[in-house]
CHARMM internal coordinates of N, CA and C (Angstrom, degrees):
IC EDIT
DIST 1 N 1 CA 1.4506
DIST 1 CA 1 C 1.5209
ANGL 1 N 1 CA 1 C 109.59
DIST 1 C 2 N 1.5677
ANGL 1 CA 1 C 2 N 119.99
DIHE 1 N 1 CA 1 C 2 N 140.90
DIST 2 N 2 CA 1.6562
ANGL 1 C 2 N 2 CA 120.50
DIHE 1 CA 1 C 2 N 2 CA 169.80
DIST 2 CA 2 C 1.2801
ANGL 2 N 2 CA 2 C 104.32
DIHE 1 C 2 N 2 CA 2 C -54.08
DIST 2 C 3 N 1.3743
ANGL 2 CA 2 C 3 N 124.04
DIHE 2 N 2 CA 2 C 3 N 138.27
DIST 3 N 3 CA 1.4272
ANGL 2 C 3 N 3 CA 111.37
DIHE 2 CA 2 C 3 N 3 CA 139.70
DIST 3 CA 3 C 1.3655
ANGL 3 N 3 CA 3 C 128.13
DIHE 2 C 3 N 3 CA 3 C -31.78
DIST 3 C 4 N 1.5284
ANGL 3 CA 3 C 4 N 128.03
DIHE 3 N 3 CA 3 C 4 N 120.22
DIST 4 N 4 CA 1.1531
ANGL 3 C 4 N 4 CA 129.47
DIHE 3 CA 3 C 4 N 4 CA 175.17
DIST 4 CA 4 C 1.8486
ANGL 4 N 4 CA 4 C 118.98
DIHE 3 C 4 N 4 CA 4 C -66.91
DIST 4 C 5 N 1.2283
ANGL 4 CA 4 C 5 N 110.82
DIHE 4 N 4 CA 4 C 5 N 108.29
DIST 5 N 5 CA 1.9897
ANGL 4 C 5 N 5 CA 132.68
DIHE 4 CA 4 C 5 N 5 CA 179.12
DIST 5 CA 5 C 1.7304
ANGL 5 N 5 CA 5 C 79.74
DIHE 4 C 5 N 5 CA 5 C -43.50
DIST 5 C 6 N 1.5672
ANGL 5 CA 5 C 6 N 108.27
DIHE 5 N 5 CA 5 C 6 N 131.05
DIST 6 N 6 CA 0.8365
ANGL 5 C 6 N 6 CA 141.51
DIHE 5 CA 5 C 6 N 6 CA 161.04
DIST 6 CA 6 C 1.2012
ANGL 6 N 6 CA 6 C 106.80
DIHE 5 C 6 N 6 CA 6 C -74.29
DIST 6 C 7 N 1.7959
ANGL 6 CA 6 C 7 N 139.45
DIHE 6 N 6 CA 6 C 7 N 112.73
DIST 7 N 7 CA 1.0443
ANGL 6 C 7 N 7 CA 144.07
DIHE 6 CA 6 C 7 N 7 CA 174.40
DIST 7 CA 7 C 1.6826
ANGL 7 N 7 CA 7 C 131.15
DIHE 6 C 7 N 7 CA 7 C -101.68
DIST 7 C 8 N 1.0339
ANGL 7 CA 7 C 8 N 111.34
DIHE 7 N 7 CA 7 C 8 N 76.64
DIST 8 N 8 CA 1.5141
ANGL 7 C 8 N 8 CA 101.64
DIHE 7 CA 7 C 8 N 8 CA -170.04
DIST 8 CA 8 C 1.3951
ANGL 8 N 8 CA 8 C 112.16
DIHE 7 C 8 N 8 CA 8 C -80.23
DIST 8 C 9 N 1.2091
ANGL 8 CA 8 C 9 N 113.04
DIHE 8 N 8 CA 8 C 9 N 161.99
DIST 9 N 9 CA 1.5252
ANGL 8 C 9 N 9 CA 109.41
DIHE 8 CA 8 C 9 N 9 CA -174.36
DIST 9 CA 9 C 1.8665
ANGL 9 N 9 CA 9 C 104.86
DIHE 8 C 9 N 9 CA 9 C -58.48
DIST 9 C 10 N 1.6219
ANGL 9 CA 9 C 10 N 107.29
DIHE 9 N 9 CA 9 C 10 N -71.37
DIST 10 N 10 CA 1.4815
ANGL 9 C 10 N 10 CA 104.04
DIHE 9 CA 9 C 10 N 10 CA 161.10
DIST 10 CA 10 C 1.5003
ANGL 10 N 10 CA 10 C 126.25
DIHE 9 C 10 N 10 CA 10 C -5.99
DIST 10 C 11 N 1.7039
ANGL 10 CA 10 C 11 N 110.26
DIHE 10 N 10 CA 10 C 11 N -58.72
DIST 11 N 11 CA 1.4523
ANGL 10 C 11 N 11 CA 98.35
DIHE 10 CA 10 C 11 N 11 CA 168.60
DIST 11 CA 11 C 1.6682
ANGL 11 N 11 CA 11 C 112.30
DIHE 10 C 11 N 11 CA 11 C -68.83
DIST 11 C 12 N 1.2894
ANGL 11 CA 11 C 12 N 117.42
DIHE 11 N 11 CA 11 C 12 N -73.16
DIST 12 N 12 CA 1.3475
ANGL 11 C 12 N 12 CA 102.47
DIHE 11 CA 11 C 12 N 12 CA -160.43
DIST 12 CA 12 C 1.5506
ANGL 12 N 12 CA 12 C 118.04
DIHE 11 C 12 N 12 CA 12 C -42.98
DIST 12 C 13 N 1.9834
ANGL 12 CA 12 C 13 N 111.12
DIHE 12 N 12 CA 12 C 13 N -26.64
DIST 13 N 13 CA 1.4917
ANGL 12 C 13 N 13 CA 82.25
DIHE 12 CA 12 C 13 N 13 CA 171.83
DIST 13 CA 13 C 2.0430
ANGL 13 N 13 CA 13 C 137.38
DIHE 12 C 13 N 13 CA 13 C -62.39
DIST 13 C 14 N 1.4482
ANGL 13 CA 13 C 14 N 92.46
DIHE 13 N 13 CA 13 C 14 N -33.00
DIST 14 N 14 CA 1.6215
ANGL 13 C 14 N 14 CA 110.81
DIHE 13 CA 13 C 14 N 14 CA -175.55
DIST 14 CA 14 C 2.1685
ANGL 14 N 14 CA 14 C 91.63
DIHE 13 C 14 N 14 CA 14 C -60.13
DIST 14 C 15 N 0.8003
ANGL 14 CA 14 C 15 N 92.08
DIHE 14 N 14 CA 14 C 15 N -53.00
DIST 15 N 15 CA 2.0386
ANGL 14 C 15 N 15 CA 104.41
DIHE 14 CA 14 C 15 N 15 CA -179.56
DIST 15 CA 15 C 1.6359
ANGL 15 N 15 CA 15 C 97.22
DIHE 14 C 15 N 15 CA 15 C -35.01
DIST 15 C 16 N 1.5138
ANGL 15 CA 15 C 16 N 106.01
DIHE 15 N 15 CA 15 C 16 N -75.33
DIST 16 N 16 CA 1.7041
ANGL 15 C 16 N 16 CA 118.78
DIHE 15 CA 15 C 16 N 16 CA 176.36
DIST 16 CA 16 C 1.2619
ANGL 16 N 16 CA 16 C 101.47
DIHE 15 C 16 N 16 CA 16 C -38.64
DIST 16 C 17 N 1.4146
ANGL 16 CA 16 C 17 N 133.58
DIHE 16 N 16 CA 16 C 17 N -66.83
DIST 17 N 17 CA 1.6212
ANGL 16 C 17 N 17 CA 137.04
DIHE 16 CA 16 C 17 N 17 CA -147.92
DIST 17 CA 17 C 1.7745
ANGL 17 N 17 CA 17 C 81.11
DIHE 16 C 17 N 17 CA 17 C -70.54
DIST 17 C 18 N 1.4001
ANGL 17 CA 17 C 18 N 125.01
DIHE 17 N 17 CA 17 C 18 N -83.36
DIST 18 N 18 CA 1.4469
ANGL 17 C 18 N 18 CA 103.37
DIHE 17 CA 17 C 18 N 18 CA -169.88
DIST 18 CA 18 C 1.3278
ANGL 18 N 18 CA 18 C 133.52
DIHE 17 C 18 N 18 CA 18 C -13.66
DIST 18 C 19 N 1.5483
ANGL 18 CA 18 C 19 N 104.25
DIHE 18 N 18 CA 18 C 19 N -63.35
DIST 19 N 19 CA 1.1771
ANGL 18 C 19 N 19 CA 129.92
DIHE 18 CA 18 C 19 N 19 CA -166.04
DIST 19 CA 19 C 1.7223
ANGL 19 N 19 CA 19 C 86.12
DIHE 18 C 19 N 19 CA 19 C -56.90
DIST 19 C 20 N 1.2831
ANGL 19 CA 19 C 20 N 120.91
DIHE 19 N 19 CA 19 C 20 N -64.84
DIST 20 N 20 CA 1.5728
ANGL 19 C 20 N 20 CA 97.26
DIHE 19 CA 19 C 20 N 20 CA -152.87
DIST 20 CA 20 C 1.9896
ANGL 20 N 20 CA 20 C 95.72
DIHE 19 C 20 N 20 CA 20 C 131.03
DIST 20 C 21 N 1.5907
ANGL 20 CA 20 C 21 N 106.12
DIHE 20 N 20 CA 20 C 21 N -24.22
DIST 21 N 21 CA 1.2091
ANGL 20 C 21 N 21 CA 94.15
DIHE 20 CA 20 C 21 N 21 CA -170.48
DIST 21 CA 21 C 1.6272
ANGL 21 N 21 CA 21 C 122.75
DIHE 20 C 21 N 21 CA 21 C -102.05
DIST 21 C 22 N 1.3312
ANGL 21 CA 21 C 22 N 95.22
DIHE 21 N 21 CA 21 C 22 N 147.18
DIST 22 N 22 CA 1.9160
ANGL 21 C 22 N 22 CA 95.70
DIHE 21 CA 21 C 22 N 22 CA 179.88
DIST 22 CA 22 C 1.6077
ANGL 22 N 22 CA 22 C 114.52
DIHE 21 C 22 N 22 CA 22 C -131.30
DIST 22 C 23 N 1.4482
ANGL 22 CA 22 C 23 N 103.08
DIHE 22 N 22 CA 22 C 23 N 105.81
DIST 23 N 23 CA 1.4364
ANGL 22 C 23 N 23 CA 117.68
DIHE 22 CA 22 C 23 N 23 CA 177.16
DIST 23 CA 23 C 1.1445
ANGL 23 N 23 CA 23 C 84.43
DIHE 22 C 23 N 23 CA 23 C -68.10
DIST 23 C 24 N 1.3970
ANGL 23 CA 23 C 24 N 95.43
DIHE 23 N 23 CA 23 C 24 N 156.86
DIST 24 N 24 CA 1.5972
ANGL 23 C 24 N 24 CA 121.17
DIHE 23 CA 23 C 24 N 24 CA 151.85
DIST 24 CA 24 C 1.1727
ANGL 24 N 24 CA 24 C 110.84
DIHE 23 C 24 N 24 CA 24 C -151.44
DIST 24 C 25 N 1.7551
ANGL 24 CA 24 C 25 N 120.65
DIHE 24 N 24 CA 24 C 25 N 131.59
DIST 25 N 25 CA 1.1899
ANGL 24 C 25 N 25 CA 164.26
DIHE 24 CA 24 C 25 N 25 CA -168.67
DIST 25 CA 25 C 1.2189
ANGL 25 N 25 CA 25 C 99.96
DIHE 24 C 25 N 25 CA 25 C -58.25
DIST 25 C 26 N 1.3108
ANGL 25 CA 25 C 26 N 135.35
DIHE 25 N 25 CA 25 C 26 N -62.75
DIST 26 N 26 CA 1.6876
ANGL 25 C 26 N 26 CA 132.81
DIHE 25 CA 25 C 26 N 26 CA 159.98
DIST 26 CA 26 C 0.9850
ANGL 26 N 26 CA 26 C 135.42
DIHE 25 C 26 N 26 CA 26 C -8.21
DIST 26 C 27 N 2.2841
ANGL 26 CA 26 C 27 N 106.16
DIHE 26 N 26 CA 26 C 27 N -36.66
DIST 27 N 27 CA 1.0439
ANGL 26 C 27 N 27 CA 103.27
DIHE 26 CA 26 C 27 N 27 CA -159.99
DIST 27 CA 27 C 1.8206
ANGL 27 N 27 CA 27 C 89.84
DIHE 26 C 27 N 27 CA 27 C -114.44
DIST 27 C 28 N 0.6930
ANGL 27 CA 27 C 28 N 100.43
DIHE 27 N 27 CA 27 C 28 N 43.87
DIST 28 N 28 CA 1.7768
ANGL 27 C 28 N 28 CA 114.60
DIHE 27 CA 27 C 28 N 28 CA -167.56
DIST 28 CA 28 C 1.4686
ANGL 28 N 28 CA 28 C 118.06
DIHE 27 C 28 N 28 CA 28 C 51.35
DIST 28 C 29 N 1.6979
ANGL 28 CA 28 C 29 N 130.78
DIHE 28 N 28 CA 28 C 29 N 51.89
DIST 29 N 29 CA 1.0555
ANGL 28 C 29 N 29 CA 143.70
DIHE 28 CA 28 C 29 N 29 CA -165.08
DIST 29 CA 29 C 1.1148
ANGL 29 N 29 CA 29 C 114.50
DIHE 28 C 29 N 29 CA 29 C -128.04
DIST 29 C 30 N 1.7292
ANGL 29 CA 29 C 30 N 103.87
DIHE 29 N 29 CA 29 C 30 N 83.53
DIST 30 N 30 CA 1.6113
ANGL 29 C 30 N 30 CA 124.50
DIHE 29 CA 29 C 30 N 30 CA -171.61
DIST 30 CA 30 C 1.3745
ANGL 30 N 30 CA 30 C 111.92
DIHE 29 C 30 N 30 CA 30 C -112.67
DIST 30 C 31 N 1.3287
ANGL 30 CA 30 C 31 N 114.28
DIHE 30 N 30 CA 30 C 31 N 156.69
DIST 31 N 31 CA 1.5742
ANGL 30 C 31 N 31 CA 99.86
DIHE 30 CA 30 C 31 N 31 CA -171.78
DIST 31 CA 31 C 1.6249
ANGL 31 N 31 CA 31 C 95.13
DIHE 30 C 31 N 31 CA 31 C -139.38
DIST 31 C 32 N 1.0635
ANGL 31 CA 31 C 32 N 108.38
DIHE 31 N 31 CA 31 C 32 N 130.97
DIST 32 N 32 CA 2.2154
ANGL 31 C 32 N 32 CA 128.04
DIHE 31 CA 31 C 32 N 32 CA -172.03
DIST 32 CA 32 C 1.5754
ANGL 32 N 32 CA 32 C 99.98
DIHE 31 C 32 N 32 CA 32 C -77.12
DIST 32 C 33 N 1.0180
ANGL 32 CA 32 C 33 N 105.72
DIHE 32 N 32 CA 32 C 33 N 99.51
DIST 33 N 33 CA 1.6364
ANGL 32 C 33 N 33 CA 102.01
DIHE 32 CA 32 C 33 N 33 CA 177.09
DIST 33 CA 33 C 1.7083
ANGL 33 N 33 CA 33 C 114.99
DIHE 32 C 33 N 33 CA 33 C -135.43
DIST 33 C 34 N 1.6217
ANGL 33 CA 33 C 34 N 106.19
DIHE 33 N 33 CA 33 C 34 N 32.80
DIST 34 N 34 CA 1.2766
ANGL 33 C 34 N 34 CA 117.28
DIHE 33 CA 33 C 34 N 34 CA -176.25
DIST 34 CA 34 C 1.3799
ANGL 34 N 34 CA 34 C 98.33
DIHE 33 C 34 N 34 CA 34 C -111.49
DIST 34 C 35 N 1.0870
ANGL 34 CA 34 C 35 N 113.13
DIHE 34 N 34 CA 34 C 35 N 119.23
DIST 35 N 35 CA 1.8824
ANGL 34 C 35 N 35 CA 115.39
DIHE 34 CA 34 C 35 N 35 CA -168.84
DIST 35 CA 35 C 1.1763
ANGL 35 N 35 CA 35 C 100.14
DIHE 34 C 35 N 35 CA 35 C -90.99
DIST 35 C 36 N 1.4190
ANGL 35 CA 35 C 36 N 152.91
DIHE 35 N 35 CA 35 C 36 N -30.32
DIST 36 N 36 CA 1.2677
ANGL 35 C 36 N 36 CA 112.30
DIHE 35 CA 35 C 36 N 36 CA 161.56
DIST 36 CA 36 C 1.5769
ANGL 36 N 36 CA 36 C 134.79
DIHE 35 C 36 N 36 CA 36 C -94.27
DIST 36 C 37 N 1.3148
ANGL 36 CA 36 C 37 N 100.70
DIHE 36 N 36 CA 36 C 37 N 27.54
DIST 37 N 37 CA 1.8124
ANGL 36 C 37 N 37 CA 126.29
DIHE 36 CA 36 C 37 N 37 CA 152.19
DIST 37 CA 37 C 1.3356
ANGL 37 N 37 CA 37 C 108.64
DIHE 36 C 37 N 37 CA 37 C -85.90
DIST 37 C 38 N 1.4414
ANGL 37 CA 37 C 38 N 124.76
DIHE 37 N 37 CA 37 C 38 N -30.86
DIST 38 N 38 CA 1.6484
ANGL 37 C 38 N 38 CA 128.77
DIHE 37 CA 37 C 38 N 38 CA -176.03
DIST 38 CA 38 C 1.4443
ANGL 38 N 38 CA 38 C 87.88
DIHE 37 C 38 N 38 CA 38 C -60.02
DIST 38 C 39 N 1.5826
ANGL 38 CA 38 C 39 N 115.87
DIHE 38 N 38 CA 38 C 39 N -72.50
DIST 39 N 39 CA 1.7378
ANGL 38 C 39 N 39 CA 128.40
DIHE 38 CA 38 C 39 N 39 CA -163.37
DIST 39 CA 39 C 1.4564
ANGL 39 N 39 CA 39 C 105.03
DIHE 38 C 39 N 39 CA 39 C -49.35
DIST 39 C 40 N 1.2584
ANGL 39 CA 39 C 40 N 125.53
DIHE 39 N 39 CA 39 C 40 N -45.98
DIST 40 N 40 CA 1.0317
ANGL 39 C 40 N 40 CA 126.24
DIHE 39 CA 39 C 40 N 40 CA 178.06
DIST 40 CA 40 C 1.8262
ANGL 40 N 40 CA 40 C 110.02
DIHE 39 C 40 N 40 CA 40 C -42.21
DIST 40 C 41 N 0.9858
ANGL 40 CA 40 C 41 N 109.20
DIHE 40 N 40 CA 40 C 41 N -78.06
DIST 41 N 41 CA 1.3858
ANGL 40 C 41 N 41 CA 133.61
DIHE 40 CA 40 C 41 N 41 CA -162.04
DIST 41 CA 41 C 1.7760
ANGL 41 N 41 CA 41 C 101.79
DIHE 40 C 41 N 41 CA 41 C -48.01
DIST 41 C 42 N 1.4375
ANGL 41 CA 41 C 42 N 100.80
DIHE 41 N 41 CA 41 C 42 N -51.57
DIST 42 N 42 CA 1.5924
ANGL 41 C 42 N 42 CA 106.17
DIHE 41 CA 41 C 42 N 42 CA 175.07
DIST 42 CA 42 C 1.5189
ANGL 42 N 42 CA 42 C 104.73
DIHE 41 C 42 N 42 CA 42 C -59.80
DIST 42 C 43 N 1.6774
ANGL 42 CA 42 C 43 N 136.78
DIHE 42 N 42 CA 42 C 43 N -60.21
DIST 43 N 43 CA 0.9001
ANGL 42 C 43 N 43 CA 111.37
DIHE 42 CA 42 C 43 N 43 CA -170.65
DIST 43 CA 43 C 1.1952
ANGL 43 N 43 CA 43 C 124.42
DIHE 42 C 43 N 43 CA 43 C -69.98
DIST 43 C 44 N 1.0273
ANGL 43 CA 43 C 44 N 129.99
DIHE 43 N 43 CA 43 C 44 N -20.16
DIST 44 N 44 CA 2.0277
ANGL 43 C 44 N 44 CA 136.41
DIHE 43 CA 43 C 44 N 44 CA 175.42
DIST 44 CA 44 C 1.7847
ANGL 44 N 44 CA 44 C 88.92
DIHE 43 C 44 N 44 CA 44 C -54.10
DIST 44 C 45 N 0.8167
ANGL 44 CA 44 C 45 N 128.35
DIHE 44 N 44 CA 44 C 45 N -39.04
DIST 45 N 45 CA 1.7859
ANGL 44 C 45 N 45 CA 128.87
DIHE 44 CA 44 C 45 N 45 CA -139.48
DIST 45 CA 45 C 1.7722
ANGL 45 N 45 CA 45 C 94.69
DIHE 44 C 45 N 45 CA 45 C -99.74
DIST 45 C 46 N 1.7628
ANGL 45 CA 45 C 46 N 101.80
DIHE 45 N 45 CA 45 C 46 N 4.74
DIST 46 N 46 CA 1.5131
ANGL 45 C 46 N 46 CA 107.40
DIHE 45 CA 45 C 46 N 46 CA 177.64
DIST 46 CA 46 C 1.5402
ANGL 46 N 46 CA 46 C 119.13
DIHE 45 C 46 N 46 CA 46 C 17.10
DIST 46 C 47 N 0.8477
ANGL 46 CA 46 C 47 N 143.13
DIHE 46 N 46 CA 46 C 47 N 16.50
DIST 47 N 47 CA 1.6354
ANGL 46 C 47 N 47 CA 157.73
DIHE 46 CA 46 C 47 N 47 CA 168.89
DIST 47 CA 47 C 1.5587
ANGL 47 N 47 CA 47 C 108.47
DIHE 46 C 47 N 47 CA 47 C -27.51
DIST 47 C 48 N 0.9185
ANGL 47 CA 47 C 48 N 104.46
DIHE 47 N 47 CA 47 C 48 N 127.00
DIST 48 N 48 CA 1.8285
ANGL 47 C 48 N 48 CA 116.36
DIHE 47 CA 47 C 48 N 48 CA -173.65
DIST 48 CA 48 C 1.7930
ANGL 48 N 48 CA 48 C 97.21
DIHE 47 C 48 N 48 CA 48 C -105.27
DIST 48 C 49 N 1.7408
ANGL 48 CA 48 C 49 N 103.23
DIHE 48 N 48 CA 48 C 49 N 171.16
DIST 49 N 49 CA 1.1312
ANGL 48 C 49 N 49 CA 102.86
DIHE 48 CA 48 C 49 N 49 CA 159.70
DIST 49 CA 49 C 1.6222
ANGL 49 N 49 CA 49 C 151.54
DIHE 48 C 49 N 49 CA 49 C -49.35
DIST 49 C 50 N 1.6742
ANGL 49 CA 49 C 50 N 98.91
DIHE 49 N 49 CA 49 C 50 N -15.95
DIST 50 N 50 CA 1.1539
ANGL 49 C 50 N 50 CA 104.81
DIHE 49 CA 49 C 50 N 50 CA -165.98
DIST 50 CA 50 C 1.4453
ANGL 50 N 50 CA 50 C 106.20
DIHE 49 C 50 N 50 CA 50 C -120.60
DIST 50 C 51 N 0.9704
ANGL 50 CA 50 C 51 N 115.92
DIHE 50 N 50 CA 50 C 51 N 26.02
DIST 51 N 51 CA 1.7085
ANGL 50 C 51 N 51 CA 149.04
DIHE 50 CA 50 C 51 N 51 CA -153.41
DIST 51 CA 51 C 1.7731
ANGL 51 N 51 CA 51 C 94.46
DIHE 50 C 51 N 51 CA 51 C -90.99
DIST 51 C 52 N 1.3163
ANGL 51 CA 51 C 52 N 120.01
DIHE 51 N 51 CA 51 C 52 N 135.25
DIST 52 N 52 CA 1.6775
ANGL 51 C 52 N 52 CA 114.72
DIHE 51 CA 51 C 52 N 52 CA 172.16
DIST 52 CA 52 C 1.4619
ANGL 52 N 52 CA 52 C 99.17
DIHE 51 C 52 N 52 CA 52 C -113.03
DIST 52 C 53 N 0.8241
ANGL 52 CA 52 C 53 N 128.33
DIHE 52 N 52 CA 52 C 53 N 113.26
DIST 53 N 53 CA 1.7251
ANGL 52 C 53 N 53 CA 131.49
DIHE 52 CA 52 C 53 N 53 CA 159.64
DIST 53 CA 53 C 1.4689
ANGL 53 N 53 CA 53 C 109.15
DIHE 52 C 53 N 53 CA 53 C -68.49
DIST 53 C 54 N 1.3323
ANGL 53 CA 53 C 54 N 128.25
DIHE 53 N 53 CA 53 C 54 N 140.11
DIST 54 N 54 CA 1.3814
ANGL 53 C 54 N 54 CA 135.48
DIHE 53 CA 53 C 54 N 54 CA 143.82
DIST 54 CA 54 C 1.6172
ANGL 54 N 54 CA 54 C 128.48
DIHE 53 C 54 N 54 CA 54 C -119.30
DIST 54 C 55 N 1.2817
ANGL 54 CA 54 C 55 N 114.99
DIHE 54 N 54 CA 54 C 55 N 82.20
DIST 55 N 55 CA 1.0323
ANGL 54 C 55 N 55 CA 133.80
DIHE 54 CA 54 C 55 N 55 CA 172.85
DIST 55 CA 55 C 2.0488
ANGL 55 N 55 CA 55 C 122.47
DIHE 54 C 55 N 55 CA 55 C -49.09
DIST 55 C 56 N 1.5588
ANGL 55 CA 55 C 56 N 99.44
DIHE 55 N 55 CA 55 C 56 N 83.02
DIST 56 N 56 CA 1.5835
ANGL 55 C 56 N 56 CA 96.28
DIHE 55 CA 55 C 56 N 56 CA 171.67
DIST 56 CA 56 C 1.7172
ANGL 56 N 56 CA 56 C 134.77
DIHE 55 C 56 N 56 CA 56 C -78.01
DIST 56 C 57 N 1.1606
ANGL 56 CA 56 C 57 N 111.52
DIHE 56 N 56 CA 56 C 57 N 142.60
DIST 57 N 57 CA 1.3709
ANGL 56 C 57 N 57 CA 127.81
DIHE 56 CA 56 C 57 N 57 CA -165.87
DIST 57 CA 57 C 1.9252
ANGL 57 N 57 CA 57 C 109.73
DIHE 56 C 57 N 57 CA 57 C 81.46
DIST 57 C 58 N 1.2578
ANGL 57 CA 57 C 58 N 126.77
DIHE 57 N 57 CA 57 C 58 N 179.91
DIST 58 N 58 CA 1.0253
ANGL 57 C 58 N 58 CA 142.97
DIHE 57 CA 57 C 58 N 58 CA 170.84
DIST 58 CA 58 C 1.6966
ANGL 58 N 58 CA 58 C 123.12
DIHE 57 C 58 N 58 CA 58 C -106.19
DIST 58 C 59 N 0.8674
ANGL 58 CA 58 C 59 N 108.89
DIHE 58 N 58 CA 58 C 59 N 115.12
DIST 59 N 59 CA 1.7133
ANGL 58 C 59 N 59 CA 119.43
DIHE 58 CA 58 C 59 N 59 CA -176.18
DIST 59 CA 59 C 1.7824
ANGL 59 N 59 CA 59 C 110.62
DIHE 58 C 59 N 59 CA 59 C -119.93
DIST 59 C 60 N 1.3110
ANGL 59 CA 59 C 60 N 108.49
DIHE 59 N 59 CA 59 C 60 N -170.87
DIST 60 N 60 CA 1.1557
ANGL 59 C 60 N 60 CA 135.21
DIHE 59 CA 59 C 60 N 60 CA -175.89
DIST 60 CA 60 C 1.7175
ANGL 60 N 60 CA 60 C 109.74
DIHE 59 C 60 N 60 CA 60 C -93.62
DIST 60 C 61 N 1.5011
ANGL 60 CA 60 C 61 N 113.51
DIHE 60 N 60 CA 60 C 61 N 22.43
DIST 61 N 61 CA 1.3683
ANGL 60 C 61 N 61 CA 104.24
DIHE 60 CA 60 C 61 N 61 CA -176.62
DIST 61 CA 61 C 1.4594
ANGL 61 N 61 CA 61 C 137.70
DIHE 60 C 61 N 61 CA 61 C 55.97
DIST 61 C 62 N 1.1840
ANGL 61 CA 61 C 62 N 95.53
DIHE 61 N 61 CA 61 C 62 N 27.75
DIST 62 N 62 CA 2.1177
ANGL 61 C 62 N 62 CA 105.82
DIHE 61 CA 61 C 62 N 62 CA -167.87
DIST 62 CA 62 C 1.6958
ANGL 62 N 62 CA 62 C 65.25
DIHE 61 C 62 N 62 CA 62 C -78.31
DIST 62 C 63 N 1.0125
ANGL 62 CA 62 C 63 N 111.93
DIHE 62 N 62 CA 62 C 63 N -64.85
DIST 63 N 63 CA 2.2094
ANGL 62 C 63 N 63 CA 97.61
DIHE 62 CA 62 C 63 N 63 CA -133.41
DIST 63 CA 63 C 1.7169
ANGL 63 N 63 CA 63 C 90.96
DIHE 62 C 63 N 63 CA 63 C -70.38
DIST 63 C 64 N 0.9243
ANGL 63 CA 63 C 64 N 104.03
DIHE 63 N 63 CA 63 C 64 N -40.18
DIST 64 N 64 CA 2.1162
ANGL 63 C 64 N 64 CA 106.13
DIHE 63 CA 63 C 64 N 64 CA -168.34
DIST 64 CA 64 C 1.3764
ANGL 64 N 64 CA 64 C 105.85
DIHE 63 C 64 N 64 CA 64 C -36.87
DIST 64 C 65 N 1.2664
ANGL 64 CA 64 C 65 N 109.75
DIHE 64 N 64 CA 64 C 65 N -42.12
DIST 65 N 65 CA 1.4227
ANGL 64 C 65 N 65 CA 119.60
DIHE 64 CA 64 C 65 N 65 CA -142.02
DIST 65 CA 65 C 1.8812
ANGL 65 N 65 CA 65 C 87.00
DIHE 64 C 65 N 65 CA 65 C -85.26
DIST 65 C 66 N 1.5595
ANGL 65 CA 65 C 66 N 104.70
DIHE 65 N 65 CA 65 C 66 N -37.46
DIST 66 N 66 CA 1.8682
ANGL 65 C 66 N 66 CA 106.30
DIHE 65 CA 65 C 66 N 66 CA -175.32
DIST 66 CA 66 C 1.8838
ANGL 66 N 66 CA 66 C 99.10
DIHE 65 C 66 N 66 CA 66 C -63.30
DIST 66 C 67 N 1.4734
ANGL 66 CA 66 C 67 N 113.46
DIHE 66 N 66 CA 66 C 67 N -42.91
DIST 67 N 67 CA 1.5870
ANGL 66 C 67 N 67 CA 114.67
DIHE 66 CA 66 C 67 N 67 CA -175.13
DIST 67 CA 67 C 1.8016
ANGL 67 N 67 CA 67 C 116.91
DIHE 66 C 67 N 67 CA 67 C -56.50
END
COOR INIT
IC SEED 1 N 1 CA 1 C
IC BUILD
């Protein structure tokens, strides 16, 4: 597995401002960047090799990177 990118809010905000982009929370546009909520979530989801994930909406890759 990659090392999972350490996401602090700080970064993703400077990331957004580059980019040009502005979530907003209103519109339910939250982003998981507490890594041992990532681990959590993967191990409950016991997922084997042959396992298909479908990951909805578009994020910053916190959880992809745990799958």
């Amino acid at each position: 597995m990659t090392a999972p990118l350490r996401q602090t809010r700080t970064h993703l905000m400077a990331l957004f401002e580059k980019l040009g982009l502005h979530p907003r929370g209103d519109l339910g546009q939250n982003f998981l960047i507490d890594l041992n909520l990532l681990e959590c979530i993967v191990a409950e989801a016991d997922l084997g090799p042959d396992d298909v994930v479908l990951e909805i909406g578009a994020g910053t890759g916190g959880l992809t990177t745990f799958l």
